[in-house]
N, C-alpha and C positions, 0 to 999 in steps of 0.2 A: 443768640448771644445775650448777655446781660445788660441790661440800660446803664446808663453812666451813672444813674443814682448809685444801682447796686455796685457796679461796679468798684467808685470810688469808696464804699462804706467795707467792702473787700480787701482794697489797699490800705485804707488806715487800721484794719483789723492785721493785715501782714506787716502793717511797717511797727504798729505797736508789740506784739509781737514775735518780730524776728529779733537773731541774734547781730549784734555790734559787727559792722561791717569792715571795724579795723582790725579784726581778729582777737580780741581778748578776751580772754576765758576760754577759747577755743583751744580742747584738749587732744583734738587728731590731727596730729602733725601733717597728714597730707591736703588736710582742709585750710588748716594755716595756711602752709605753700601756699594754696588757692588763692585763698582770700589775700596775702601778700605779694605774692610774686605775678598773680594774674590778673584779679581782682584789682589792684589796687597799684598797678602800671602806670604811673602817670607821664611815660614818654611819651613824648610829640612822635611818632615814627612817621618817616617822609611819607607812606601808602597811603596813613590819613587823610592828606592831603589832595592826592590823586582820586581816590571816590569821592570825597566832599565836593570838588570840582564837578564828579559828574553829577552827581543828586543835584548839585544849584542847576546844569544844564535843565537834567529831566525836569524840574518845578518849575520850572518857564515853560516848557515844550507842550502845546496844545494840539497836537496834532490826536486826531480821534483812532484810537482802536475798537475793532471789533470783539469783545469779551465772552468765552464761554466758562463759564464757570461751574467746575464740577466738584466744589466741594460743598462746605455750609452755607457758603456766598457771603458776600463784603455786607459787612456792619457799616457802612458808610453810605453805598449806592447799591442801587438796586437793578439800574437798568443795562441792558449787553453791549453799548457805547460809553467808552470813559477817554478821557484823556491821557496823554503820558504823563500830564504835571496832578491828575488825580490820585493814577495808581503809585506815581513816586511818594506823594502823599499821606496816603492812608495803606499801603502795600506793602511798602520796605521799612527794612529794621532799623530804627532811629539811632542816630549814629551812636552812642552811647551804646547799644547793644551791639552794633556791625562793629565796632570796635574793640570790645569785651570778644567777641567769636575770634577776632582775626587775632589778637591778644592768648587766647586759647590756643591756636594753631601753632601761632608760633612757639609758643611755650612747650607743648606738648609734643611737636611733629607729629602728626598722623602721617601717614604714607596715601592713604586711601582714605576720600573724604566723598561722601553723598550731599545732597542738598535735595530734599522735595517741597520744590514749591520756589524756582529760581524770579520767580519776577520778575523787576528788570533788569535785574542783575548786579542791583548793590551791593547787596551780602557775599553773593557770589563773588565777587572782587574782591570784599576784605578778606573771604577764606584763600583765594588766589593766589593773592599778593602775599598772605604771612607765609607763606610755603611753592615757592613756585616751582618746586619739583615734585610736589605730590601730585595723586592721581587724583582727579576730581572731577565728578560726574555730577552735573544737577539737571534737574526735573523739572519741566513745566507744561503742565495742562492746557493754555491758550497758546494757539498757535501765533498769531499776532504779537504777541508779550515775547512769546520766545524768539521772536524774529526781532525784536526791538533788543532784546538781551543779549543776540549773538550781536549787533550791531555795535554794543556798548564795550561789550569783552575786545573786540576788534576797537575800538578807540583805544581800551586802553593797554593793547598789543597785551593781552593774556591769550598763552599761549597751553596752558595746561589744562585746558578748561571743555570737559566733552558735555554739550548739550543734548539730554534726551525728551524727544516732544511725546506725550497723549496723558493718559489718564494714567494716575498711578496705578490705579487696581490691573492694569495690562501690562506697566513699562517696568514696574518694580522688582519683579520676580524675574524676568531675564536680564537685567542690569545685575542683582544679587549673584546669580548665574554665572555670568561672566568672571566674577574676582574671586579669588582667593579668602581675603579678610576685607573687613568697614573698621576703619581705626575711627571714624568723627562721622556724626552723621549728625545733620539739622533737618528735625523735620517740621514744615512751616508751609502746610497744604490739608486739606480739608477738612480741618475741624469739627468732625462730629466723633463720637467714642468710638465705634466700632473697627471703621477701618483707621482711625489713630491706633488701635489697640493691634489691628492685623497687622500692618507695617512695625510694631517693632516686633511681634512676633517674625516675620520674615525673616528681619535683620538678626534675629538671638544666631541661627548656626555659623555669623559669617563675626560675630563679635568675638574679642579675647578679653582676657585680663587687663588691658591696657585702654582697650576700645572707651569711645566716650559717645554719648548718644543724648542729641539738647530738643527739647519739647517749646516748642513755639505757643505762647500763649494761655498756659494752663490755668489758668482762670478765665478765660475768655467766655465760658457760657460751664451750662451745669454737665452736658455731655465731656468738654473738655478736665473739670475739676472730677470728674469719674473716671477718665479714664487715665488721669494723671495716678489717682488713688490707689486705680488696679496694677499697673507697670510698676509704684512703688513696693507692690506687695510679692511680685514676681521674685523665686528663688532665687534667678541671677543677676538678681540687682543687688549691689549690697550698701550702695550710698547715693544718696539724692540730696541735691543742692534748689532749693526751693526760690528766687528772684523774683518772684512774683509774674512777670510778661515772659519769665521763661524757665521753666525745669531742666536740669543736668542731672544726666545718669551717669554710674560710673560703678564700675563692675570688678574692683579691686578686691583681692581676696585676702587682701591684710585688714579689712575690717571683717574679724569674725562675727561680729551680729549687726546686723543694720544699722546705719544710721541715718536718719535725715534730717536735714539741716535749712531753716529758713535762715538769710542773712539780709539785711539790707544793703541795697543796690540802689 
């Protein structure tokens, strides 16, 4: 991954930059939408509340997991013991983004939602909560972690919620298998280019015109900004929303030539 020098010298280059986050000047009406009606939500919704509740749990919780980590591994720690109040820490999507997703969900309804890479399960919650009759399947590679995350969806009585345990390169192609369509899919698990780049290839046969598919971290190191690059260049993408800690696809076919859009977030 990148050092926080580069890093940060990354972000001020996105935030100078992108485009005006209150939507002005912005000429594609369904980006508008976005950026107004989802983007730019400022309701308290009562769900907020109920995950924020759990995440203050998890950041106190020191109880030791056992961690196998089969992807890039954590920019934070290095070693295969971590805490629950670590991995809540440095692991899950700062409420500001798990809020933005469940904001998305609700907006949009998907019917059919993946997650790769459920953690402990806070994102997973706000995707839950904004649709509790959609089908929703997420992913996690430590067993420990996923056993902490089913414990967490049972606090918070989610009932739509199917957990699948091992290695994406195994779990992903008979979860695809199983469905019909993937209307929303987060993917926020192993971060290196290639198999980012295999998993959305997987997902292309099971996407529509409506389907929305969000990239966890595309700046996060030079393998992730390559393979953000390449998925933008893909035929059946035809709009990319750029947020800097996270890429949205979206595969509408009323934009006839690409577009991609950085905005600030």
């Amino acid at each position: 991954m990148y050092n926080h020098f580069t890093l940060a010298l990354k972000y001020l280059h996105y935030y100078l930059t992108a485009a005006n986050g209150k939507g002005h000047g912005m000429h594609s009406p369904f980006v508008f939408d976005f950026i107004t009606k989802v983007m730019n939500d400022t309701t308290l919704y009562p769900d907020y509340g109920k995950v924020e509740e759990l995440r203050r749990q998890l950041l106190r919780d020191n109880i030791l997991l056992d961690i196998v980590d089969m992807g890039a591994g954590s920019g934070v720690s290095k070693t295969t013991r971590r805490s629950v109040a670590s991995i809540a820490k440095s692991a899950a999507k700062p409420q500001k983004f798990g809020q933005l997703l469940y904001r998305l969900v609700k907006y949009y309804q998907p019917g059919t939602i993946i997650e790769l890479g459920s953690s402990l399960g806070i994102t997973t919650s706000y995707l839950s909560l904004a649709k509790p009759d959609a089908k929703l399947i997420t992913m996690e590679g430590a067993g420990a972690v996923a056993a902490a995350a089913r414990k967490n969806f049972s606090q918070l009585r989610l009932t739509n919620i199917t957990l699948t345990e091992g290695n994406f390169d195994e779990t992903l192609q008979p979860v695809l298998d199983s469905l019909s369509s993937v209307d929303f899919c987060f993917i926020d698990g192993n971060h290196r280019q290639e198999p980012t780049e295999r998993y959305f290839r997987q997902l292309l046969p099971k996407l529509s015109n409506d389907s929305i598919v969000i990239f966890d971290d595309i700046h996060w190191s030079h393998e992730m900004e390559q393979a953000w690059e390449s998925i933008q260049r893909h035929e059946a993408v035809r709009c990319t929303v750029d947020l800097f800690f996270i890429g949205i696809v979206f595969f509408r076919q009323e934009f006839k030539e690409k577009r991609h859009f950085k905005i600030r977030f």
